[in-house]
N, C-alpha and C positions, 0 to 999 in steps of 0.2 A: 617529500613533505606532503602531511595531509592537513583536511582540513575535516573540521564539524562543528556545525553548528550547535550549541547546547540554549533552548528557550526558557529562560527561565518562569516557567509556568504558575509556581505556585511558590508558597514557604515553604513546602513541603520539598519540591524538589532542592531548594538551597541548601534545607536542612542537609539533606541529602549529598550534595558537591561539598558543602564546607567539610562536612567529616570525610567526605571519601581522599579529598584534595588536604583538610591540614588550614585552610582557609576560613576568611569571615566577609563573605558576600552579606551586604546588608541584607535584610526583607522589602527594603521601598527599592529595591532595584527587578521588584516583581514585574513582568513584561518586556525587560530587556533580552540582549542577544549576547553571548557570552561565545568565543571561538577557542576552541580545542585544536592546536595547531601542534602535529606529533613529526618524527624522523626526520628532528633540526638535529644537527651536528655541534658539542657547544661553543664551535668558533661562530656561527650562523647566528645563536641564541644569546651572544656576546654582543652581537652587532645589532641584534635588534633591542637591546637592553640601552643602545647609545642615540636611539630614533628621537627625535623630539616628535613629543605626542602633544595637539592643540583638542584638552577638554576631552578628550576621546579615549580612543584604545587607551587600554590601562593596562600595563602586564600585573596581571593577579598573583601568577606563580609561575614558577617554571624548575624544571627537572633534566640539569643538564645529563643524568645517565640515562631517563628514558627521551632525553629531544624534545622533549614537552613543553609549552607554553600556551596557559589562557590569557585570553584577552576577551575586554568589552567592548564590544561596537560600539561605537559613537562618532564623535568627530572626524574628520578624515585625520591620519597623521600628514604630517609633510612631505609630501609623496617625493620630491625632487631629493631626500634626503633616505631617504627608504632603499636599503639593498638592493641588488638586483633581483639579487635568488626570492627575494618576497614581493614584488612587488605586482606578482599576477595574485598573491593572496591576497592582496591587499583590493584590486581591481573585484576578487570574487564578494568580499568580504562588502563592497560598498554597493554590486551589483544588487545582492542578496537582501541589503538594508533600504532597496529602491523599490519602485513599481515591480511588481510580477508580471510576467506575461504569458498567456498560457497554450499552449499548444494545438494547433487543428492538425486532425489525423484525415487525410485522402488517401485511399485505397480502393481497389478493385472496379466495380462500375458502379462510379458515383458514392461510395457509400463514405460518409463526413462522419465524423465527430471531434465538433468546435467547444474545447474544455471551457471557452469563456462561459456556455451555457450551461455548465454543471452546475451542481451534481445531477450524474444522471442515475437512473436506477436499475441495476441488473436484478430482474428476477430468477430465481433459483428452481430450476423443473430437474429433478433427481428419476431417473427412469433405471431405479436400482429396488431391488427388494428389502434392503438392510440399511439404508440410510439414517442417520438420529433421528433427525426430524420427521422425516415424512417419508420415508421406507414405504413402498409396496406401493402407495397411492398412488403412482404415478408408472407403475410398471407396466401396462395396456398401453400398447401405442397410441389409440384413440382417444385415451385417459389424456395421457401426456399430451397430445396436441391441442385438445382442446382448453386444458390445462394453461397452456403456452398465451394460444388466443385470449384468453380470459388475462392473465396479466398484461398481455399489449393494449386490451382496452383499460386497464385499470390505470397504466402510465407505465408501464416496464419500456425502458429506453433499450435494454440489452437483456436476449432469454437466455440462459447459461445454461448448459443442457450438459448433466453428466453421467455416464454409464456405469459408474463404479465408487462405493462409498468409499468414502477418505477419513470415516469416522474413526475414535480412537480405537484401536486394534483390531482394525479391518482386514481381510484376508486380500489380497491380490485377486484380480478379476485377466483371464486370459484375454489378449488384445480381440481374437476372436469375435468372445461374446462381447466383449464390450464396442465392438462395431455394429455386431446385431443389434444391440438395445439402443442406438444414437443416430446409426444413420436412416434409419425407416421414419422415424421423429423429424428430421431436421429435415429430408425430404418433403413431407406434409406437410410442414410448418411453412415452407419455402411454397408451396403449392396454392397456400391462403394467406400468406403474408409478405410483407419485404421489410419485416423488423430484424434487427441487429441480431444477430448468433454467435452465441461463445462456446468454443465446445469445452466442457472440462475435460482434462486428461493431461496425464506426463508421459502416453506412450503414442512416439512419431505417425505409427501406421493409424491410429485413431484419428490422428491430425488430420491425417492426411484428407482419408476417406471421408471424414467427417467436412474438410471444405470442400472436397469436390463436392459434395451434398446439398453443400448451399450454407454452408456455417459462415461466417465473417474472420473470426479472431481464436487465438488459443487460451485460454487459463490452464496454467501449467503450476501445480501445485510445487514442484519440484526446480522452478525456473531453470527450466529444461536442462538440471543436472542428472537424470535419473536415467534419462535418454537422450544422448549425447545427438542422433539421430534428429531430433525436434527441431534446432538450429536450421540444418539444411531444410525441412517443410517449413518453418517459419521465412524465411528468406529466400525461398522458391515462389511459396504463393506472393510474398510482399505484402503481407497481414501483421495485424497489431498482435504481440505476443504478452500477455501478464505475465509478471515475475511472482513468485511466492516467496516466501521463507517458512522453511520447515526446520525443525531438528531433528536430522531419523527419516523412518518414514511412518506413515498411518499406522502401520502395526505396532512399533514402539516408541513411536511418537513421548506418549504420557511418561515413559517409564522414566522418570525421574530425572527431568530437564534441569540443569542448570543454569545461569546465569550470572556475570561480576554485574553487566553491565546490560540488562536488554537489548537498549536502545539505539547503545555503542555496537554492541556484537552483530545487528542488523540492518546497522548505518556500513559498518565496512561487508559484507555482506553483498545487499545491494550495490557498491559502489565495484566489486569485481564483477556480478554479474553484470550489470551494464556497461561495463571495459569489456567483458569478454562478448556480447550480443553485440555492442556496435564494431568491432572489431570482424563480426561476424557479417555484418553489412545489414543489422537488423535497426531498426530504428525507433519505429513505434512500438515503446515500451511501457507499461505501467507495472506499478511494482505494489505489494500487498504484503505488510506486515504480517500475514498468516496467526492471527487471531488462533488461537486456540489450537497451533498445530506446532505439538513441542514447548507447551510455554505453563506457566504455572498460574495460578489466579492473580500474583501481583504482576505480574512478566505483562498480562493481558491488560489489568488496569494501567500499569503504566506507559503503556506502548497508544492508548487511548490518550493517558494524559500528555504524552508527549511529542506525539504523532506528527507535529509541526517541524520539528527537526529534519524529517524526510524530505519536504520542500525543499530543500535546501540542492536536491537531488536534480531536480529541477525535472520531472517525470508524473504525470499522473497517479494518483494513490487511488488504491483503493482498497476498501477494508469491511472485511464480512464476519459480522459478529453477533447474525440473528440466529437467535436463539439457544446461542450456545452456551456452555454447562458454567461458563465466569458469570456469567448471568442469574444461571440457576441457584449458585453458590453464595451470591451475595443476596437475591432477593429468597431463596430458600423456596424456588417451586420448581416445578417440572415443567419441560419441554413447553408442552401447549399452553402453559401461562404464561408465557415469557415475552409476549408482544409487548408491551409497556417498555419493562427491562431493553428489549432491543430496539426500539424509538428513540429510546433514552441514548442509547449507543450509539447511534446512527448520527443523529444530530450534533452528538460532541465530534464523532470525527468528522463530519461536514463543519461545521467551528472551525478544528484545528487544523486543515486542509485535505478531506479527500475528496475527489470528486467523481467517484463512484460507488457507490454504496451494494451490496448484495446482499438480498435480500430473499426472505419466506412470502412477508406479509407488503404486497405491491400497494396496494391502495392507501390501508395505512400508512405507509410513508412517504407516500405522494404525497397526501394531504399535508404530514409533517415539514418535506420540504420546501413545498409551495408556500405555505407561511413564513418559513427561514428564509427564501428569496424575498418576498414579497417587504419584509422586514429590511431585509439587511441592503434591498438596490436605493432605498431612500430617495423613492418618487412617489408617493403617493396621489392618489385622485383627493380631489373633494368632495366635501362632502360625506 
């Protein structure tokens, strides 16, 4: 039996479930929580047809050849009356509708991050010659380091330092050079700093070398399917590893992605890799919709709009969608005008729940979410 969460975010998405589902979800049921509950058996889906429900759960639909049943969160059912086989769903389902509570990561020597204090902001230092964004600038180790410094004074909570573009149909970089270009960086960074390091990379020996260097954590675009190898450096060092989702990889990423369901297809996704990483004895997880890797312009917007459904995961989010080409597409500019567009982006997924953000433009979105804290803790001074 699974479980997911579906938010109902807008009209738009309803519009959306009633036609895919056959259903007529009102519109004033905008902001509620709706559970997608799949691989019930239909003597399972019989028995929960007989629940008495107080005001609450509603069975909307249900599909006894594919196991399916929605329901709306609301009141608790009569739990003493509630199957066995459901009633750890029922315990997720009221968890989920309660207080959140968010994860502190301890690792290495000393080094914290307390999600209550999110969002925090990873700036993005590319020390690659072909990057989209900002290719070459940062190819000088002494470019890139100072580079680095300058976002940690700007508010960069996490430098994400990566040796090899992951842009659409980028060629593969030898693990080789891609240790030459990261750990000479990470080294000097470490030399003038003790700010957070992320290395990017899905190749293990990159990993590797790159923490002995002084890195903190991994972002693995590939949530370490590309190199099976990553697992054992992730759970040797006892470091925070990112999950991505991609379709493919960088080089045919774009070619013609499909999707029934985005949301859904990276809801079960996520929910294997992280059965297979904690199984793995890894723990400190965050996971990353993968913005623009494999995904088509609505795939991108909607994954924005719906973003809140991955909570559910109960994992750190985080999501990097500066300055990328969904951006460019709806506002109709290029690259280096895209700061607005990516503000704009940033803030909705801090909204909808991530709390990390990755980022080009460190400053500007300090400011951005400093206001969005400042707003949304509802303490104000006087005056």
């Amino acid at each position: 039996m699974r479980l997911r969460p579906i938010h109902l975010t807008s009209k738009n998405r309803i519009l959306q479930l009633n036609q895919r589902y056959g259903i007529n979800i009102p519109d004033l049921w905008v902001g509620q929580v709706l559970f997608e509950v799949t691989s019930l058996n239909s003597t399972q889906i019989n028995a929960l047809k007989m629940v008495p429900k107080i005001n609450g759960p509603l069975f909307l639909q249900t599909d006894d050849l594919k196991g399916q049943v929605l329901l709306k969160v609301g009141q608790s059912m009569q739990f003493e009356m509630v199957p066995d086989f459901f009633k750890d769903a029922v315990r997720a389902m009221e968890s989920f509708a309660g207080p959140q509570s968010l994860p502190v990561w301890k690792w290495g020597h000393g080094r914290v991050l307390d999600f209550e204090k999110a969002p925090f902001v990873m700036g993005i230092l590319n020390v690659t010659p072909d990057s989209f964004s900002d290719g070459g600038k940062f190819y000088d180790p002494e470019r890139a380091v100072q580079r680095a410094l300058q976002m940690e004074r700007e508010g960069a909570d996490i430098i994400d330092i990566g040796g090899e573009s992951t842009r659409p149909g980028a060629e593969p970089v030898a693990q080789e050079e891609e240790i030459a270009r990261v750990v000479p960086v990470i080294k000097a960074i470490r030399q003038r700093s003790d700010v957070l390091i992320s290395v990017d990379t899905y190749k293990s020996a990159v990993a590797r070398e790159a923490l002995k260097a002084g890195a903190d954590m991994i972002n693995d675009i590939s949530g370490a399917r590309f190199d099976p190898e990553m697992l054992s450096v992730a759970k040797k060092e006892n470091c925070p590893l990112i999950v991505m989702h991609i379709k493919g990889t960088p080089r045919n990423m774009q070619k013609n992605p499909h999707y029934d369901d985005v949301v859904e297809e990276i809801f079960v996704y996520f929910e294997e890799r992280i059965r297979a990483l904690s199984e793995a004895g890894i723990e400190m997880i965050a996971i990353d919709p993968g913005i623009g890797f494999g995904k088509r312009l609505s795939d991108n917007l909607q994954l924005l709009r719906d973003l809140k459904d991955f909570t559910f995961l109960k994992r750190p989010i985080l999501m990097g969608t500066s300055r990328k080409s969904f951006i460019g597409a709806v506002l109709n500019k290029e690259t280096e005008r895209r700061l607005f567009g990516s503000l704009a982006t940033q803030l909705i997924a801090v909204q909808n729940g991530a709390q990390i953000v990755r980022v080009h433009d460190v400053a500007a979105t300090k400011d951005v979410l400093t206001m969005f804290r400042a707003v949304a803790a509802g303490q104000w001074p006087n005056g």
